[in-house]
C-alpha positions in Angstrom: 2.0 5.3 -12.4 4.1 5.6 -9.3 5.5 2.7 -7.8 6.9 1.2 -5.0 9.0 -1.0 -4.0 8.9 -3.1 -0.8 11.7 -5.4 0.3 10.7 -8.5 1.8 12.8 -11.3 3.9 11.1 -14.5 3.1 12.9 -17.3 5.4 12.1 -20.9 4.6 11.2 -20.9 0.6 13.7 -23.3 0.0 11.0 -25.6 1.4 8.5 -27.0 -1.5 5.4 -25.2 -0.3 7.3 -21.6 0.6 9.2 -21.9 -2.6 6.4 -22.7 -4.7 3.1 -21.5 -3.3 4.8 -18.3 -1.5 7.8 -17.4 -3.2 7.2 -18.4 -7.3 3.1 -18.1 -7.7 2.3 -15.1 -5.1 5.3 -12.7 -5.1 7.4 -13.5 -8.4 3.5 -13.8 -9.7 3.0 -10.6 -8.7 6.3 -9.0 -9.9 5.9 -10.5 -13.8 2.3 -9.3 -14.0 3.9 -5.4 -13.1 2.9 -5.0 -9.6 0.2 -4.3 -7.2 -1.7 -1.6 -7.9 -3.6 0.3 -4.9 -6.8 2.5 -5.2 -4.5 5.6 -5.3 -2.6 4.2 -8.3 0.5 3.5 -6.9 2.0 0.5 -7.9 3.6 -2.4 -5.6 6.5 -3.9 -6.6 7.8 -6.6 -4.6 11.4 -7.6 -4.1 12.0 -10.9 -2.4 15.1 -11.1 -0.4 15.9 -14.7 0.5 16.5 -15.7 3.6 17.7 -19.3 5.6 20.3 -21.9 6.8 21.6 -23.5 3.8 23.8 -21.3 1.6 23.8 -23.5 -1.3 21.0 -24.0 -1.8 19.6 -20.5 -1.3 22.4 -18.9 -3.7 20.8 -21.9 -6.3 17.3 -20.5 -6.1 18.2 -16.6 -5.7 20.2 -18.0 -9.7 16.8 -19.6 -10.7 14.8 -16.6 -10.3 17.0 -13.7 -11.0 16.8 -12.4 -7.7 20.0 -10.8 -6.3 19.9 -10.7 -2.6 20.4 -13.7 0.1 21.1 -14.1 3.2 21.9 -16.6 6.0 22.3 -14.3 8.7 18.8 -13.6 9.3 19.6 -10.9 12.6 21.5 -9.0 9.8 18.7 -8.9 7.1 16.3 -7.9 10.0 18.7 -5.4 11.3 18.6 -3.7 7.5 16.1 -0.6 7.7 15.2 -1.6 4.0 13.9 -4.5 4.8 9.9 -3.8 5.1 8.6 -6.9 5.9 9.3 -10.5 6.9 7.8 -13.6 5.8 8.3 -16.7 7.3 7.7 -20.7 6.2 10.8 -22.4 8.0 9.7 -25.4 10.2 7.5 -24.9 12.9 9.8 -25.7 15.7 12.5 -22.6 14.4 9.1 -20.0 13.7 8.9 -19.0 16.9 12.7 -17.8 17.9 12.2 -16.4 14.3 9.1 -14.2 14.6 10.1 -12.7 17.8 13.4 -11.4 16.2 11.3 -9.8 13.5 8.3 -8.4 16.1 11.4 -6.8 18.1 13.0 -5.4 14.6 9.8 -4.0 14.1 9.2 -5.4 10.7 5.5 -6.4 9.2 5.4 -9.8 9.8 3.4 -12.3 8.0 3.8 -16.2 9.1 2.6 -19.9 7.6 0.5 -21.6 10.1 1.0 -23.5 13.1 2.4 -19.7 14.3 4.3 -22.0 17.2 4.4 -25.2 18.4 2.3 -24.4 21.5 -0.6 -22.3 22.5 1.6 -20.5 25.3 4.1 -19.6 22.1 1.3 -19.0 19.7 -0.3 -16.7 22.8 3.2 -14.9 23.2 3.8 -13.7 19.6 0.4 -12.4 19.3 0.7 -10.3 22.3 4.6 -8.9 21.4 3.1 -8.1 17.7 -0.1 -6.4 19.5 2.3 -4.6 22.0 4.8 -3.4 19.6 2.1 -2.2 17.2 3.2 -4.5 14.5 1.0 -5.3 11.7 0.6 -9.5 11.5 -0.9 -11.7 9.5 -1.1 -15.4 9.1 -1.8 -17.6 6.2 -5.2 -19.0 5.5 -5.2 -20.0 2.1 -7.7 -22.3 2.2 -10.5 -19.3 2.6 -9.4 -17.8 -1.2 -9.1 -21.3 -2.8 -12.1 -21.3 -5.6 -14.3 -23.8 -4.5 -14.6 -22.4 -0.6 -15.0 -18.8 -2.2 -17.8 -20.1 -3.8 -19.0 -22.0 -0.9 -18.9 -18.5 1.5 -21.6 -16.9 -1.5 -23.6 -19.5 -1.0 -23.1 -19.0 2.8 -23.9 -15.6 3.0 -26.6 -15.3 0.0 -28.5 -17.6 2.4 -28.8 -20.8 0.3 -28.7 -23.3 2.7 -31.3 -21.4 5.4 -30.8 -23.2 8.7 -26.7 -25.0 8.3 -27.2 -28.3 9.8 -24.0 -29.7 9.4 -20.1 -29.5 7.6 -18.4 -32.7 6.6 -15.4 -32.3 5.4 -12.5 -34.9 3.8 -8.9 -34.3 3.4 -6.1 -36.2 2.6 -3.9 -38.8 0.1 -1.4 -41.9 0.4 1.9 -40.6 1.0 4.1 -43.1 0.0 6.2 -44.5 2.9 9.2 -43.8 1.0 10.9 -47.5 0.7 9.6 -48.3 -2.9 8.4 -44.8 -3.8 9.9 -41.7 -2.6 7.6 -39.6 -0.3 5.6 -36.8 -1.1 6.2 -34.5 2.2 8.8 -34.2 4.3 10.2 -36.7 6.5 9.8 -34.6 9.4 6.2 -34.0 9.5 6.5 -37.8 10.8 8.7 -36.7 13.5 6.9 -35.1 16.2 10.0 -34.3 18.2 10.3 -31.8 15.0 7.2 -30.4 14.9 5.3 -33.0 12.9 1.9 -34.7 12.8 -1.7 -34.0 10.8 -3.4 -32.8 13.8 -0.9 -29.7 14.5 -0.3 -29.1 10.3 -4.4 -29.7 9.4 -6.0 -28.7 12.4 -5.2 -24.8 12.3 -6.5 -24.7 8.5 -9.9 -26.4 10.1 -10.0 -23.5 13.0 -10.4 -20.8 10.1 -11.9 -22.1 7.6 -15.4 -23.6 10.4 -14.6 -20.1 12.1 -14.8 -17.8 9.0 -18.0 -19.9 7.6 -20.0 -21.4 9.8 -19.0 -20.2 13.3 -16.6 -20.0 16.3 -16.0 -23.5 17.3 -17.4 -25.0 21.0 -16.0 -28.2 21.3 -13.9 -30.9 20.0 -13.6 -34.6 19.9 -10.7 -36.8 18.3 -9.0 -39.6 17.6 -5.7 -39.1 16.4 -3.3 -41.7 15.7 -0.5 -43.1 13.5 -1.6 -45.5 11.2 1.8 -46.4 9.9 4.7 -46.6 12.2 7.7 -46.8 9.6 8.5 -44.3 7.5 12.3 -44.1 4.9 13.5 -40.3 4.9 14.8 -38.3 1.9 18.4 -40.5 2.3 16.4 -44.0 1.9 17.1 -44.4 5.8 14.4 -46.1 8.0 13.0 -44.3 11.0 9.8 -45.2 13.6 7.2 -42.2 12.8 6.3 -40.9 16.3 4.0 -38.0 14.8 0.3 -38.6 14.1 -0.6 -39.2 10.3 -4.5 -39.5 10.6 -6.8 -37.2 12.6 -10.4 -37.5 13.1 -12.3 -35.1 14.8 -15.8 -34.3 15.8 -16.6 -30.5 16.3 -19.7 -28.6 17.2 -19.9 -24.8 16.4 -22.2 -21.5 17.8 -25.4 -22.2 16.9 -25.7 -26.2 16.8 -24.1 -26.7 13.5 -21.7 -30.3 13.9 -19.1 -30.5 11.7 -16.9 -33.8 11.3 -13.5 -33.4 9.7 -11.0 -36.7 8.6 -7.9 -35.7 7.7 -5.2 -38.5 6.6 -1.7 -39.2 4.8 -3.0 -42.8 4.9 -6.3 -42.5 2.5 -6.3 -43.5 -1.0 -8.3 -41.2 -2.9 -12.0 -41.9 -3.9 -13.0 -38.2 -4.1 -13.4 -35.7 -7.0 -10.5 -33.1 -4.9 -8.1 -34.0 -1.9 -10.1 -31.6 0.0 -14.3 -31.7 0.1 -16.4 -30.0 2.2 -20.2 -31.1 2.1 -22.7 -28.8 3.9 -26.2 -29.9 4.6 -29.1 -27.6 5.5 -32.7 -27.1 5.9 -32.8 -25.4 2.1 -30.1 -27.3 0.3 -26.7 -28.6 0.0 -23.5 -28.4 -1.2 -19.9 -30.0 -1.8 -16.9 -27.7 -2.0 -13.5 -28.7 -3.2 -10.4 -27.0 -4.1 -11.9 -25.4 -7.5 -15.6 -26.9 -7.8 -18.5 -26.5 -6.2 -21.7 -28.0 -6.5 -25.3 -27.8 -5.1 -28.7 -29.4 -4.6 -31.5 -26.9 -3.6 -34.8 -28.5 -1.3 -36.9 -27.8 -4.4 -34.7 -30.3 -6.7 -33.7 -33.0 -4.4 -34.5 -36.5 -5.5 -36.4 -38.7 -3.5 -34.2 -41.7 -2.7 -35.4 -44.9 -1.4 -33.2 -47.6 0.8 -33.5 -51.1 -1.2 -30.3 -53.2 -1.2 -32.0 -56.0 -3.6 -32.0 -53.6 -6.7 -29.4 -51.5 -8.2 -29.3 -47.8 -8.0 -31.1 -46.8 -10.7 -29.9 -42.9 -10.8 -26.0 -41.8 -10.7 -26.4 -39.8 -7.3 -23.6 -37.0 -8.3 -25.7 -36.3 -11.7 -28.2 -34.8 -9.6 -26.0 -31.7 -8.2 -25.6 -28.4 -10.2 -22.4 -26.9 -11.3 -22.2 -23.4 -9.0 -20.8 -20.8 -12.0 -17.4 -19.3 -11.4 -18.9 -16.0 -12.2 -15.4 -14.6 -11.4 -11.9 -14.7 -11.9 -9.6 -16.5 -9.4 -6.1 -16.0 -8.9 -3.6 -18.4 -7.0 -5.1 -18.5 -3.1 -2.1 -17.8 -1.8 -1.1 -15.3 -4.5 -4.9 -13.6 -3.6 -4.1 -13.4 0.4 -0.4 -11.6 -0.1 -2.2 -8.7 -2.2 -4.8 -8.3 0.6 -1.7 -8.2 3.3 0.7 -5.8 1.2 -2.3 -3.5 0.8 -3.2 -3.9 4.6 0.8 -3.3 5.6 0.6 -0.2 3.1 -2.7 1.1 2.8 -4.5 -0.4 6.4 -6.6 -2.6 4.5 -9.2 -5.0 5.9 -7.8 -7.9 7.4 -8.2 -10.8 9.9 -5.7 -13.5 9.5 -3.5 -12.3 12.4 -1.4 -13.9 14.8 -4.4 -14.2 17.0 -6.6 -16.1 14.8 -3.6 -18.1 14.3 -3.1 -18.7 17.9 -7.0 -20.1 17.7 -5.6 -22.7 15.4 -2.7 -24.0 17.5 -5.5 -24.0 20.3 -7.8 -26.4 18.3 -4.8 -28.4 17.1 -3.4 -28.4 21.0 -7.3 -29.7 22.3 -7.8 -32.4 19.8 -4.1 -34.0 20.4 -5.9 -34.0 24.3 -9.1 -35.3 23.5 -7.9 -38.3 21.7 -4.9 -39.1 24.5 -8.3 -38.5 27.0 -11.2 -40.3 24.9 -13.4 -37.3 25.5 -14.8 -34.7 24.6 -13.2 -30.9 25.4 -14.8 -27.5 25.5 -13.1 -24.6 23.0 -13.1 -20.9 24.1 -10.9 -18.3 24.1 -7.3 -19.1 23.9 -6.3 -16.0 25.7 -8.6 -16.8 28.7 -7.4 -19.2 31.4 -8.9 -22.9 31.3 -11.9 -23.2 34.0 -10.9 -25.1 37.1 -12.1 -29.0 36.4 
C-alpha cells in the first residue's frame, strides 16, 4: 500500500500524561502496529518530532524511543515546511503563546485541554485558527474511553427514555508529598501556574454533559482547597493556592441536572476513579472508565427504607454487565486516528478549539459561582455576557 508520512511537533511529552497517553500509546502505538490506513488505502505513518525546554531530558526520551529528531527551538521546528502538524501538552500557562506561533505557521494544530488559561485566550485562538483556515482540534478523551462509548449506545439506542439526571464521581488521594511522593504535579496546586481541579476537570465535564446529554444552562459550585500544604518534587514545602476539590451543580437543555464532584482529596470507595450514574424514566446506568452497567424499569427491585434490619440483597448484584460487543483501542490513541484522518482526508470532527473554548468557559463560571455563592447562567462563549 502507499504510505505516508506526516511529521509531527509534539511540545510538552516530557510531561507524564503527553509522554505516556500522547506520545507512547497513540502515536508510537500507531507506528508499531504499521500505520494508519485510510479508506483509499493509503497508509499513515507518523513521525513524532519532539519538541520543549529541557534539552536533557528530551535527547533522553528521543534515546528511549528511537526517535531521531528534537528540538528546543520550537519557532525553528514550526518554521520547517516538513513539519505537518503540531501537538501541544506543555502547561497551560505556556499553550497559549504556543498555539498562536503554530496557527500563524499555519500548521494543523491539535491541543490538550484547558486550550488557555482564560475564556478571552481560549476565544482568541479559536478565532486565529477559524481565520487562517487551520484545521484544530482539542482533546476529549474521555468521549472514546470504553465505559462512556458504551454509555453514548445506550444514549442514543434510547434506553433510558426521558434522562432524568447524570451524577458523576471523579477523583483519588493524592498524596501531599511529605511521607509519600505525589502523584501529579506540584503545580497543579499552584494556581499562579495554571493549577486547580476546577480549570483541569471542568473542560472534560463541558464535553462529555455536552456530547451526551445536552448543551449546558447553568452552573453552581463550590470550589475550594481542602488541603493547604503541599511538598514539591524536591521534598520542599509550599501553601497550595489552587483549588483541589470542585463540586458543582449543573442543569442542561431539556431539564436534565447533573451533579459532578471532582476531588484530589477523596479516598476511593468506587469500582473506577471516574463513574457516571444516569437515571431515567426507562432505566439506569453507571459508566466508568471500561465498565458499564444497567438496570432497565422492567428489572428494577423494589427496595424498601427500614434501618432496624439489614439489607437483605447486595444492591450492585442487581445491575447487568453492558457487553463490549466491540473492540476498544487506547482513548487517546482512538481520537489521534480520527484527527490525522480529518487533517488528511476532512474527516468528521468536533473537538475543535471552540468546543474547547466552551470548557474554559464552564471552568471560568464555576471558579465565579463558588467565589459568588450562586448560581450563573451558561451560553455561548462567543456572545457577550447580558447586562446584570
Amino acid at each position: 500500500m502507499p504510505s505516508t508520512t506526516v511529521r509531527i511537533a509534539m511540545n510538552g511529552v516530557t510531561g507524564r500524561m503527553g509522554h505516556h497517553q500522547h506520545l507512547v500509546r497513540s502515536l508510537l502505538a500507531l507506528r508499531d502496529q504499521g500505520g494508519l490506513a485510510l479508506p483509499d488505502g493509503t497508509v499513515i505513518l507518523p513521525e513524532p518530532v519532539l519538541v520543549g525546554r529541557s534539552a536533557p531530558k528530551l535527547r533522553a526520551l528521543a534515546a528511549r524511543h528511537n526517535l531521531p529528531h528534537w528540538s528546543c527551538d520550537l519557532d525553528a521546528v514550526l518554521g520547517d515546511d516538513s513539519i505537518d502538524i503540531y501537538f501541544d501538552a506543555q502547561v497551560t500557562a505556556a499553550r497559549e503563546e504556543a498555539v498562536k506561533k503554530a496557527i500563524a505557521a499555519g500548521k494543523p494544530l491539535y491541543v490538550e485541554k484547558p486550550t488557555a488559561s482564560s475564556l478571552t485566550g481560549a476565544l482568541e485562538l479559536a478565532r486565529l485558527a477559524r481565520e487562517a483556515g487551520v484545521k484544530n482540534g482539542v482533546v476529549q478523551d474521555k468521549l472514546f474511553l470504553p465505559g462512556l462509548r458504551k454509555l453514548r449506545r445506550l444514549v442514543e439506542g434510547g434506553f433510558f427514555g426521558r434522562i432524568l439526571s447524570v451524577r458523576g464521581e471523579f477523583g483519588y488521594w493524592v498524596f501531599e508529598g511529605d511521607w509519600q511522593p505525589a502523584q501529579r504535579p506540584s503545580w497543579n496546586y499552584r494556581a499562579e501556574d495554571g493549577g486547580g481541579i476546577a480549570a483541569d476537570m471542568f473542560p472534560h465535564w463541558e464535553y462529555v454533559l455536552h456530547e451526551l446529554f445536552g448543551p449546558i444552562r447553568s452552573v453552581q459550585a463550590h470550589i475550594t482547597t481542602h488541603i493547604p500544604r503541599r511538598w514539591d518534587e524536591s521534598g520542599t514545602p509550599y501553601e497550595a493556592t489552587a483549588d483541589d476539590a470542585a463540586y458543582g451543580i449543573l442543569e442542561l437543555a431539556g431539564g436534565v441536572v447533573a451533579q459532578i464532584n471532582s476531588s484530589w482529596a477523596v479516598r476511593v470507595h468506587r469500582d473506577e476513579l471516574l463513574e457516571f450514574q444516569v437515571d431515567g424514566t426507562e432505566g439506569s446506568a453507571v459508566a466508568g472508565l471500561r465498565h458499564c452497567r444497567v438496570q432497565h424499569r422492567a428489572g428494577t427491585p423494589r427496595p424498601v427504607w427500614n434501618p432496624d434490619l439489614p439489607a437483605s440483597a447486595t444492591f450492585r448484584d442487581q445491575w447487568q454487565e453492558v457487553p463490549d460487543n466491540d473492540t476498544f483501542d487506547n482513548a487517546f490513541k482512538a481520537q489521534w486516528e480520527l484527527f490525522l484522518r480529518h487533517v488528511l482526508r476532512d474527516g468528521p470532527w468536533r473537538c475543535d478549539l471552540a468546543a474547547g473554548a466552551r470548557g474554559v468557559q464552564l471552568a471560568a463560571l464555576a471558579l465565579r459561582s463558588s467565589a459568588e455563592g450562586r448560581r450563573l447562567p451558561v451560553g455561548d462563549p462567543a456572545a457577550p455576557e447580558p447586562t446584570p
